[in-house]
N, C-alpha and C positions, 0 to 999 in steps of 0.2 A: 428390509426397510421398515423399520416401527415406526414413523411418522406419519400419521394420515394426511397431513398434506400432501407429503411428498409421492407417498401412494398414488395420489388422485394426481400430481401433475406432472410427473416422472415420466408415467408412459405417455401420456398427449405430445410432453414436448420431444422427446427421442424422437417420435413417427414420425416429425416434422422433416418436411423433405429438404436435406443439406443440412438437417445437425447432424455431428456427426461423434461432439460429447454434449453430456449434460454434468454439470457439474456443484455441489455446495459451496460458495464461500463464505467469505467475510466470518463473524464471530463463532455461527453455530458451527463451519467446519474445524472451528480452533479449538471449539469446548467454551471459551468464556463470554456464551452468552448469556444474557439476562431476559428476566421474561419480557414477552413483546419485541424481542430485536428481532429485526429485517432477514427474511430468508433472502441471498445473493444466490441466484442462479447463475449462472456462466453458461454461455451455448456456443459450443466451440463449430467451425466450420471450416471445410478446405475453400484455397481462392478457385480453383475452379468451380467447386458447387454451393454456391451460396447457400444459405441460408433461404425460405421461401417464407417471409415476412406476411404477405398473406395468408399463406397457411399457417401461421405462427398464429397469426392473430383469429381465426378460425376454431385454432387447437385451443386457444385459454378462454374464448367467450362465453364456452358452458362454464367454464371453473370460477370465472370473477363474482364478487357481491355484485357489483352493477356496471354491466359489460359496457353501458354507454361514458364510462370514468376509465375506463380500460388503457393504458397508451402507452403503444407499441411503435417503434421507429424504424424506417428504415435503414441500413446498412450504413457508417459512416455517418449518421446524422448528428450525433454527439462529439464527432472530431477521430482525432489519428489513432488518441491512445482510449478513450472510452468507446470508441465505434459507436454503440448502438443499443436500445435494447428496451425494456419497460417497464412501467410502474404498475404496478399492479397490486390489489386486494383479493383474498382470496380466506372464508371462513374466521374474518377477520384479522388477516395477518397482513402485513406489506411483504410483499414478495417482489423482487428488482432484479429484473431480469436483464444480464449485458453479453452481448457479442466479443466474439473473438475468432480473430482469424488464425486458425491453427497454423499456421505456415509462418503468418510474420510474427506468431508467440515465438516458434522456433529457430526462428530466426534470430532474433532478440536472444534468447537464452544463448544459442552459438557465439553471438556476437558478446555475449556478457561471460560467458565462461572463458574468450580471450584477451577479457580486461577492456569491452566497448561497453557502455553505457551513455544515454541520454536523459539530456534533460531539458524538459520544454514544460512551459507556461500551461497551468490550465485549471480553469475554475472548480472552485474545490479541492483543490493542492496547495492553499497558501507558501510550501515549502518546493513545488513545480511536482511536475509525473516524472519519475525515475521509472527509467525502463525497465530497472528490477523490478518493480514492482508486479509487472507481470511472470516473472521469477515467481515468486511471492506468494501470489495467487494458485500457480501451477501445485507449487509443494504444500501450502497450505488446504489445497481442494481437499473434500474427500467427492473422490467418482460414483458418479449416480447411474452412467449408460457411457458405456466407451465404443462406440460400434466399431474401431478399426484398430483400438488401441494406440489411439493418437500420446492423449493424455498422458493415459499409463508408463508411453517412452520415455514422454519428456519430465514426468516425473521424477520418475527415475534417473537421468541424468543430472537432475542438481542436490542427491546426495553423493560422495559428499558436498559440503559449500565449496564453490570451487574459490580457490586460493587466489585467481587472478582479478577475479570479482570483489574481494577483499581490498587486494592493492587498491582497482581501480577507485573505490569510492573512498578510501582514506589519501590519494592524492587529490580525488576531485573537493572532499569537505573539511579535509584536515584544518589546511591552510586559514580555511574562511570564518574558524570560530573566534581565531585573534581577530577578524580583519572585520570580521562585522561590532565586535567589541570597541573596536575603535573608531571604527564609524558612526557608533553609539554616545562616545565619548565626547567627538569634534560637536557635536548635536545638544551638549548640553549647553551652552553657552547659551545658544538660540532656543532654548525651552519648546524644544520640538519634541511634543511629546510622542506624538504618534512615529517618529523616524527613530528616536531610539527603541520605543518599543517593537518596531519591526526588525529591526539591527539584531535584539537580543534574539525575538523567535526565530529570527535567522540563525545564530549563533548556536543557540537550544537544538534546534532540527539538524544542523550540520554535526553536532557533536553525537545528538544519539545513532545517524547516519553511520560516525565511525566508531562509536562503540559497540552498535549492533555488527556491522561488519567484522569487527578484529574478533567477535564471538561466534562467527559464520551463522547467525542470525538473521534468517529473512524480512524485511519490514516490509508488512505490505500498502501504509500512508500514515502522513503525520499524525493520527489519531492514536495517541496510546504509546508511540515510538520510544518516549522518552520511559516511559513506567515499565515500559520491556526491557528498554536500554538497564535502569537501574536492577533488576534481578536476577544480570547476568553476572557470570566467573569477571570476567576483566570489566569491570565498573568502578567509577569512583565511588566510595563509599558514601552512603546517605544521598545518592543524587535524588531522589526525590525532595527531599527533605532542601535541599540544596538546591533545590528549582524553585525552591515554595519560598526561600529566604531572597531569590534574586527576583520575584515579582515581588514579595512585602516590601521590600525595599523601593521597589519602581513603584509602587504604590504610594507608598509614601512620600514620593519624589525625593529622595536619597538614593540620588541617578548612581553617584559613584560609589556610593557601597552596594552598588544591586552591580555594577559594572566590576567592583574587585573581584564577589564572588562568581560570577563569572569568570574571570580571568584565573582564576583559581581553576573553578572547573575545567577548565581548557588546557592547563598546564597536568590535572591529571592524566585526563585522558595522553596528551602528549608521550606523557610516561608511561601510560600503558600500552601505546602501539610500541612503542622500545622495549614494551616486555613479548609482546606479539610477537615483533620480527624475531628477536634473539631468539623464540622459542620454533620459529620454523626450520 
């Protein structure tokens, strides 16, 4: 472990009674991070043995800048799909530590490599929490302390991308990049600006959804999904470029040349899950 942070808070948090991983995520375990981005910790835990949030918070008070800003939550306190977890500074970095229940990750993945997935509301998802996402998070970790080799398993099991997990999210977003396009359209009459412009981010999020899918491409939230979507094998060609020409256009309130290419876009993508399928 070359990282001196990680040095310093690696073992504090393993010791902790009822982790049972500790894990990197977010950018720095991807590789593209930039300087000053967020260390995402993960602290996986079984349902029978929680996590011990007191001693969690015990374990980081010598490591924080200033232990009285320190905030650490308990279990569930951020909802179903973030559980829990805290913010914290440490040698001047923001370090964001979240809970997860090893069990209902596992569960989720089972349930997603038979073509189940979820999707529910929640702040900070303008596009909702996709229960891949905890997919996502799994393959994307790099392992810091596995003490039972929870992780490790489930790792392991989502190479390859499994194929039903594919299907399921090009029947759940396929459909919705015409449908929110059009939604977008009925809305210009009424110079509603702010309803088309959700229509389109809708349409945007659902399309790089099934682009990254048909690529078997983990996405771990709508941050960046599209700029991953464009550098894959089966992309429309120029989608970046072609995302930047349907905001200039919204910008401009030249609703419906921002709404044709879009509709453009969407008719590729169509044609590339017909290149998808035929090729399974």
């Amino acid at each position: 472990m070359d990282d001196p942070l990680l040095r310093r808070l690696v073992p504090a948090l393993a010791a902790v009674p009822g982790v049972d991983a500790v894990v990197l995520g977010g950018s720095r375990s991807r590789g593209d991070a930039v300087a000053g981005s967020d260390y995402d910790i993960g602290l996986y835990f079984r349902a029978g043995t929680p996590l011990d949030v007191g001693a969690l918070k015990a374990a980081v008070a010598p490591l924080v800048d200033t232990p009285s800003e320190g905030n650490v939550t308990e279990i569930g306190e951020w909802g179903r799909w973030i559980v829990g977890g805290g913010w914290l500074t440490i040698d001047g970095q923001s370090v964001d530590l979240l809970y997860r229940n090893a069990d209902d990750v596992a569960d989720t993945i089972a349930r997603a490599r038979n073509g189940v997935i979820e999707v529910d509301y929640q702040p900070g998802h303008p596009h909702g929490f996709l229960s891949p996402i905890w997919l996502a998070e799994v393959h994307h970790c790099r392992i810091l302390a596995d003490r039972s080799g929870t992780v490790t398993r489930m790792k392991r099991s989502l190479t390859p991308y499994p194929r039903a997990l594919g299907e399921a999210i090009v029947a759940r977003f396929q459909w919705e990049i015409a449908f929110a396009a059009g939604n977008a359209a009925k809305a210009i009459a009424r110079n509603d600006t702010s309803y088309i412009a959700g229509s389109i981010f809708r349409a945007l999020a659902c399309a790089a959804q099934v682009i990254c899918a048909i690529n078997g491409a983990y996405v771990m939230n709508e941050k960046g999904a599209l700029r991953l979507a464009g550098t894959l094998p089966l992309a429309p060609r120029d989608l970046e470029g072609r995302v930047e020409t349907v905001w200039a256009c919204f910008a401009d309130k030249d609703y419906a040349a921002a709404l044709d290419a879009l509709n453009h876009i969407d008719r590729d993508v169509a044609r590339l899950v017909e290149v998808w399928r035929e090729a399974a």
